[in-house]
C-alpha positions in Angstrom: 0.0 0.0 0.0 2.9 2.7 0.9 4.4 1.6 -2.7 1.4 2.3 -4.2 1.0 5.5 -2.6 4.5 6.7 -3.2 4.3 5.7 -6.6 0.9 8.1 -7.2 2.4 10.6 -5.6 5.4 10.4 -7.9 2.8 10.1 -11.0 0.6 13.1 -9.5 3.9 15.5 -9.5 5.0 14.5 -12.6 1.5 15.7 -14.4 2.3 18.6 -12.6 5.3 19.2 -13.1 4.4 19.0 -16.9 1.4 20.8 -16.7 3.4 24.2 -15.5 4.3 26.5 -18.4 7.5 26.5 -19.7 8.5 30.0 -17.8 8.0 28.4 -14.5 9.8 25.3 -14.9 13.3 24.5 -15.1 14.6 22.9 -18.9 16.8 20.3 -16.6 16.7 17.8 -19.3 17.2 19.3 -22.2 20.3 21.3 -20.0 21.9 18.3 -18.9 21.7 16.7 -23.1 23.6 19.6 -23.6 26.5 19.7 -21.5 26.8 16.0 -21.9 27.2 16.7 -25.7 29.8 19.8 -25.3 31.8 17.9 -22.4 32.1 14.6 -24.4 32.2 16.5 -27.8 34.9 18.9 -27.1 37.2 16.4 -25.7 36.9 14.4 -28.6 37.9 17.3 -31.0 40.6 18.5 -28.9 42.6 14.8 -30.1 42.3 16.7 -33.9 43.4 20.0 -32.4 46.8 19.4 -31.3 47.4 22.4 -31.7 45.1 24.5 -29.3 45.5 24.4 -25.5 44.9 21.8 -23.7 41.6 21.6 -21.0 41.5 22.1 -18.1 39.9 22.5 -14.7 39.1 26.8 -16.4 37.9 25.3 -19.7 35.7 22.5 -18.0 34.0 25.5 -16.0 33.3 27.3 -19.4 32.0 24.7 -21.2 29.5 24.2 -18.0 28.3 27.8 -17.8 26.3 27.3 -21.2 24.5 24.5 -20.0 24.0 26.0 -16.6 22.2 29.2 -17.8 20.5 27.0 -20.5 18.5 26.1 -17.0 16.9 30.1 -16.8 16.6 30.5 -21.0 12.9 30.4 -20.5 12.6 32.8 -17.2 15.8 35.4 -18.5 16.7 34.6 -22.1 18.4 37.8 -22.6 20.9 37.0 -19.5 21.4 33.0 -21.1 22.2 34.5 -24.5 24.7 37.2 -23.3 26.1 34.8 -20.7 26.8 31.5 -23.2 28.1 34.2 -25.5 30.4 36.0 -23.1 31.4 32.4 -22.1 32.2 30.9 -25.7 34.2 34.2 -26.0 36.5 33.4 -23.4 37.2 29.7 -23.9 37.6 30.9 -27.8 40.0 34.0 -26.1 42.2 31.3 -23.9 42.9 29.4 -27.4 41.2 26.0 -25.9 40.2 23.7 -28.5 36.9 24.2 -31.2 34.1 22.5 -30.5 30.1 22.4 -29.5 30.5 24.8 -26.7 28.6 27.0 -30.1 25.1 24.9 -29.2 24.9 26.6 -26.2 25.1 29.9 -27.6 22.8 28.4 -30.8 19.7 27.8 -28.2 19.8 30.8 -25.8 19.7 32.6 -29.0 16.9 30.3 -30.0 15.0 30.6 -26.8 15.6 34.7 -26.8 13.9 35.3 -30.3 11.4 33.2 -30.0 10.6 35.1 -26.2 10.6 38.4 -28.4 13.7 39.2 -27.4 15.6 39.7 -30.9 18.2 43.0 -30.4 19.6 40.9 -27.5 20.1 37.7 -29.1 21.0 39.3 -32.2 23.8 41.6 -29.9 25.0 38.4 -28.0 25.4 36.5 -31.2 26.9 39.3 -33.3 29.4 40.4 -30.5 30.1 36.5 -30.3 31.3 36.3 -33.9 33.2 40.1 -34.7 34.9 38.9 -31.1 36.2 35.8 -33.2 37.5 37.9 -35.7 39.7 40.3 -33.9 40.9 37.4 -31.6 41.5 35.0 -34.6 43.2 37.9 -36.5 44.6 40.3 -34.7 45.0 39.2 -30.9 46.3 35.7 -31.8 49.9 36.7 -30.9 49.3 38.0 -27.5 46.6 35.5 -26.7 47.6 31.2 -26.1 48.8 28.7 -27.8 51.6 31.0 -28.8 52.9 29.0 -32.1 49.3 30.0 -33.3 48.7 32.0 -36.5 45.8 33.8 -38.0 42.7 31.9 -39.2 42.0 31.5 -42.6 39.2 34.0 -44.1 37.5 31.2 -45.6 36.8 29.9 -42.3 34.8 33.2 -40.9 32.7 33.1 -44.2 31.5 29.5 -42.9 31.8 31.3 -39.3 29.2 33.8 -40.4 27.1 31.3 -42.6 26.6 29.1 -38.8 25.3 32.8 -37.3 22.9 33.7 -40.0 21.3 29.7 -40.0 21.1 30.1 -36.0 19.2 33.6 -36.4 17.3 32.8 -39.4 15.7 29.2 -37.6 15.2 31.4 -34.4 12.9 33.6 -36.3 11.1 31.0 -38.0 10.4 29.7 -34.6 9.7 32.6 -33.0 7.1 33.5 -36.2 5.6 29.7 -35.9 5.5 30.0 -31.8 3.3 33.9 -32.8 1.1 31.7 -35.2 0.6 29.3 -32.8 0.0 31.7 -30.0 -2.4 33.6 -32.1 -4.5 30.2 -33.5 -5.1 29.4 -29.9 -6.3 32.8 -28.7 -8.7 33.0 -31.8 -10.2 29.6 -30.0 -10.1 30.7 -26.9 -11.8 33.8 -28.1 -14.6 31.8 -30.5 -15.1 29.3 -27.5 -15.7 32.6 -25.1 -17.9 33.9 -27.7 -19.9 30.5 -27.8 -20.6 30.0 -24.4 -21.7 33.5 -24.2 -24.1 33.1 -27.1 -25.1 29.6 -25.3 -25.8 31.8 -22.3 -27.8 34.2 -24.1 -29.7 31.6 -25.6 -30.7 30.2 -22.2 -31.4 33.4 -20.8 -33.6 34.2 -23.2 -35.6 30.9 -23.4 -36.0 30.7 -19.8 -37.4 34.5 -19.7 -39.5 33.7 -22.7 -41.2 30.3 -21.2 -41.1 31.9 -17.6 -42.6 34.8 -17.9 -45.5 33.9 -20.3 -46.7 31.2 -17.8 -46.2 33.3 -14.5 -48.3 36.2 -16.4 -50.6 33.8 -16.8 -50.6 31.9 -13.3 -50.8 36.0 -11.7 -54.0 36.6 -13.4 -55.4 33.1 -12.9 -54.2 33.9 -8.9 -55.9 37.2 -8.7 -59.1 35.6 -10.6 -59.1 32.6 -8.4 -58.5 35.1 -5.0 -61.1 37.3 -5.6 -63.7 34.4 -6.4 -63.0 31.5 -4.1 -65.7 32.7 -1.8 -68.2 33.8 -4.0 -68.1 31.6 -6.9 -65.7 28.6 -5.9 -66.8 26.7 -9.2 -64.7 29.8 -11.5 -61.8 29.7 -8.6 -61.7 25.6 -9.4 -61.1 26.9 -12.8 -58.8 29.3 -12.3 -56.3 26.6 -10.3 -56.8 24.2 -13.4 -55.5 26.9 -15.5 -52.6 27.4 -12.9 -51.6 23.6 -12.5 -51.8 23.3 -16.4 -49.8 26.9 -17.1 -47.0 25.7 -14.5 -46.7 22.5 -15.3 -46.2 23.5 -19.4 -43.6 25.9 -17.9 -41.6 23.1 -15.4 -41.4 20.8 -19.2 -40.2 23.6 -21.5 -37.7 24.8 -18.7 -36.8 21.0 -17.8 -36.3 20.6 -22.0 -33.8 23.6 -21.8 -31.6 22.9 -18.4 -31.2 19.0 -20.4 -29.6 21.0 -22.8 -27.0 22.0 -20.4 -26.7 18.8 -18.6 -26.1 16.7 -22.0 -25.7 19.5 -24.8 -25.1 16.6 -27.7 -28.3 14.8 -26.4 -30.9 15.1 -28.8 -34.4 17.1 -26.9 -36.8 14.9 -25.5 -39.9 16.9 -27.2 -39.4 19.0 -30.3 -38.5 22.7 -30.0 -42.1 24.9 -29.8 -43.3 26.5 -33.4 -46.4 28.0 -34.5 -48.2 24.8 -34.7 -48.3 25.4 -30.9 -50.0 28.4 -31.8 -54.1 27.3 -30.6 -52.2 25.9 -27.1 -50.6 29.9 -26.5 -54.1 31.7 -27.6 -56.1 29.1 -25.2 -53.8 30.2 -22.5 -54.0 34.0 -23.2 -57.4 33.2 -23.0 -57.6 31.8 -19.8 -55.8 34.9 -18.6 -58.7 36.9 -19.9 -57.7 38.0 -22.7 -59.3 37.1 -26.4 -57.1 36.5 -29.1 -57.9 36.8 -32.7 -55.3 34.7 -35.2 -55.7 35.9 -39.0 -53.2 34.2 -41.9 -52.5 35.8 -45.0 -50.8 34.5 -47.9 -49.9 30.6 -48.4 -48.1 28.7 -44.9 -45.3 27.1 -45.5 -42.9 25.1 -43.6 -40.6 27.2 -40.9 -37.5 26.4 -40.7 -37.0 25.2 -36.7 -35.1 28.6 -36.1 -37.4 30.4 -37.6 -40.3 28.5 -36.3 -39.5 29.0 -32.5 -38.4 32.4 -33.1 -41.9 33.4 -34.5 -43.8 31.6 -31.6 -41.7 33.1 -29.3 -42.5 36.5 -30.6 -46.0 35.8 -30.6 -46.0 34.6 -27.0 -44.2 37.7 -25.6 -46.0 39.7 -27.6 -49.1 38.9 -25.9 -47.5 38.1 -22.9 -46.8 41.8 -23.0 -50.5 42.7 -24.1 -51.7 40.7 -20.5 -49.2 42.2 -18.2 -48.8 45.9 -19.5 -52.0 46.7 -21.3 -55.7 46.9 -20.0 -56.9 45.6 -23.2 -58.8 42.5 -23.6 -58.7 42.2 -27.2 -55.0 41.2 -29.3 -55.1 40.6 -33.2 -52.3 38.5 -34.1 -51.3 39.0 -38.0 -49.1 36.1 -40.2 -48.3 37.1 -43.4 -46.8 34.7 -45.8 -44.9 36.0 -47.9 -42.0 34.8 -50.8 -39.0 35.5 -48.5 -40.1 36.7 -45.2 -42.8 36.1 -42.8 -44.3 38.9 -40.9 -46.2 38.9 -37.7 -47.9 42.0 -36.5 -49.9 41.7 -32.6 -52.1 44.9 -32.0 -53.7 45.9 -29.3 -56.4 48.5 -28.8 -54.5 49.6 -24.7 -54.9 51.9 -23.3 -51.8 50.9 -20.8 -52.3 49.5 -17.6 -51.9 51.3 -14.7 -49.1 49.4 -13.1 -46.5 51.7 -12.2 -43.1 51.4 -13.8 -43.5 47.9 -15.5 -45.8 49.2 -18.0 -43.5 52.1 -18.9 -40.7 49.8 -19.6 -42.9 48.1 -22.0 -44.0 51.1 -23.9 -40.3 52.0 -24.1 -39.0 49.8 -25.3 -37.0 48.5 -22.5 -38.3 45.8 -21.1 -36.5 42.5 -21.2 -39.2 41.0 -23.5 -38.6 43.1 -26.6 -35.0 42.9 -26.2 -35.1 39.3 -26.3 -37.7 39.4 -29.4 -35.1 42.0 -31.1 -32.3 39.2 -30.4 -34.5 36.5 -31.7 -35.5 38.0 -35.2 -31.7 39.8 -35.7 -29.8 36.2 -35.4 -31.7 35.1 -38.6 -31.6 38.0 -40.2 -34.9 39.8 -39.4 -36.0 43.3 -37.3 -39.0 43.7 -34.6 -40.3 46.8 -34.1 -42.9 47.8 -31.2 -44.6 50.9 -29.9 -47.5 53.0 -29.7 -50.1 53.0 -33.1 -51.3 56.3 -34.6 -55.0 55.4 -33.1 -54.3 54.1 -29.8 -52.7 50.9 -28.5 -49.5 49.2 -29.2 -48.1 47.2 -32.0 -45.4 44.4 -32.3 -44.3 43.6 -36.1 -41.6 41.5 -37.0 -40.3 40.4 -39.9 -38.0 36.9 -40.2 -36.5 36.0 -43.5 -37.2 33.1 -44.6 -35.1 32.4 -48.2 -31.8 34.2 -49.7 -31.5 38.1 -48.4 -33.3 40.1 -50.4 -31.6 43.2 -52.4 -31.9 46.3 -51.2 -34.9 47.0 -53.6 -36.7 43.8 -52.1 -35.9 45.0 -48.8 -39.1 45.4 -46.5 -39.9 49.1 -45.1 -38.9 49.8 -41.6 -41.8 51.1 -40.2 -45.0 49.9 -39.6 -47.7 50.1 -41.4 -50.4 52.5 -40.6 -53.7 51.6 -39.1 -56.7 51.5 -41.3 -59.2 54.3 -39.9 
């Protein structure tokens, strides 16, 4: 058991280890790979450099600092770069043999332009190479071995060749590491932006179903109150109408929290549409108010976005009508038409008196016709609601239904006068 344990424990720090970004933990590995390969590396070329001077305990130390600072590239990559270069400068200065003590330099240059840090590993690489030059050409005679001559020209052309591949590969990492940087906040971003839409959606589904049902449940309330002693026969009815409203509203609000619970589940009952329209005017009715439904032109098949986004409409549109207006009559209007459908819910008002609320909803800013805006403008389409020339207020939207029509087929956007 005390294995077992150990051996989690191990596995859990591990994952965590790895799950740290890159400027928080230390590159040990990669480190250590590296001063293996310049300790074993340079003491192989030194046997073909007879020549040069001969390591020792100073020349193990610089071929260790590389690797060391190698360990902080991530955290301070403009103090790796100038420090590997400062140190490859002085074991080239002390005339010790040639060898990889260059990778060092080659990946705290690396890790510096790809940080965003180009001037300094540019500077640390540059100064790396014109102080080669002066000490291969000029300070050779007072520097060790002292038999040593001036290097050959040809060599600082290959010389200069290594520094332009190390810089050139650096920015091509440092341009892939931006792409890659930039793909994932353009996820990030569209992932933020769907969760918000997904909460928008929500929000507005639960205010639609919510606050149609408890408008109607608050009437049915007061009606049932105000009658259970005189005539408990109409308050039986009124608590019928209740239990069914509420219990319509507990299933469409169940249908949308599944949606969050299992969002690739398929709904257990199709999404409402107008076909549902007899069920909302019953309802309305029940709330006491008398709904007239008129159809122009020839139905046609919704699409199921622009199905539930008309019946929605509808039902906060008299939902509105029962809560704001003192009105007992609402004419709702579907017009078919080749590209659009339009739906147009009058009532003759005046407004209720009930304080604020009902100015919100003459407004404008009510919740409702903000989320019947939202509704109609993510397929395309406009609502418009206020006051008519003759009294009462008006609702008409308009939902596109084919293509987008040109600007000459574009609908007006106001509505239509009432006929004296």
């Amino acid at each position: 058991m005390t294995e077992a344990r150990d051996e989690t424990r191990g596995v859990r720090a591990w994952h965590w280890w790895l799950s740290q970004p890159a400027s928080r933990r230390l590159p040990w590995v990669s480190s250590l790979a590296v001063a293996v390969i310049q300790m074993g590396g340079t003491n192989f070329a030194a046997e073909n450099q007879p020549g040069r001077a001969s390591l020792d305990v100073f020349a193990r130390l610089l071929l260790l600092v590389g690797p060391v600072l190698l360990l902080v590239r991530h955290r301070y990559p403009r103090v790796a770069v100038f420090g590997a270069a400062g140190a490859a400068m002085l074991y080239l200065g002390a005339g010790y043999p040639y060898g990889p003590i260059f990778l060092s330099v080659a990946i705290a240059c690396f890790a510096a332009i790809v940080a965003g840090h180009r001037w300094a590993a540019w500077s640390a690489v540059g100064m790396l190479w014109a102080g080669h030059v002066v000490i291969a050409h000029w300070l050779y005679r007072w520097l060790p071995p002292g038999d040593d001559g001036p290097m050959p020209w040809e060599q600082e052309l290959g010389g200069a060749a290594w520094v332009v591949a190390v810089i050139a590969a650096s920015e091509l990492g440092r341009v892939r590491r931006e792409q890659m940087l930039r793909g994932r906040a353009e996820r990030e971003a569209a992932e933020r932006r769907r969760r918000d839409e997904e909460r928008l959606r929500i929000a507005r589904e639960l205010h639609d179903v919510l606050a149609h049902s408890i408008s109607v449940i608050n009437v049915q309330a007061g009606v049932g109150l105000a009658l259970i002693d005189q005539d408990p026969e109409q308050a039986r009815t009124a608590l019928t109408t209740i239990k069914a409203a509420s219990k319509e509203a507990l299933g469409e609000v169940r249908q949308v929290l599944d949606t969050l619970r299992a969002p690739g589940d398929a709904p257990r009952s199709p999404a409402p549409g107008l076909a549902r329209l007899p069920e909302l005017t019953e309802q309305a009715s029940a709330a006491g108010l008398d709904v007239e439904v008129a159809v122009e032109g020839v139905p046609t098949g919704l699409p199921t976005g622009a199905d539930l986004a008309a019946f929605r409409i509808v039902q906060e549109a008299l939902t509105n009508v029962v809560r704001h207006s003192a009105a007992r009559t609402a004419r709702v209007l579907l017009r078919y038409e080749p590209r659009q459908l339009e739906i147009r819910v009058d009532d003759e008002g005046p407004a209720a008196e009930r304080g604020a609320e009902g100015g919100d909803a003459i407004s404008g800013g009510g919740r409702g016709l903000v989320g019947m805006r939202e509704r109609a403008a993510a397929l395309g389409g406009t609502v418009e609601a206020g006051p008519r020339p003759r009294g009462g207020f008006r609702v008409l939207a308009r939902i596109p239904l084919g293509p987008p029509a040109t600007v000459s087929e574009a609908p007006g956007g106001a509505p239509e006068k009432e006929a004296p």
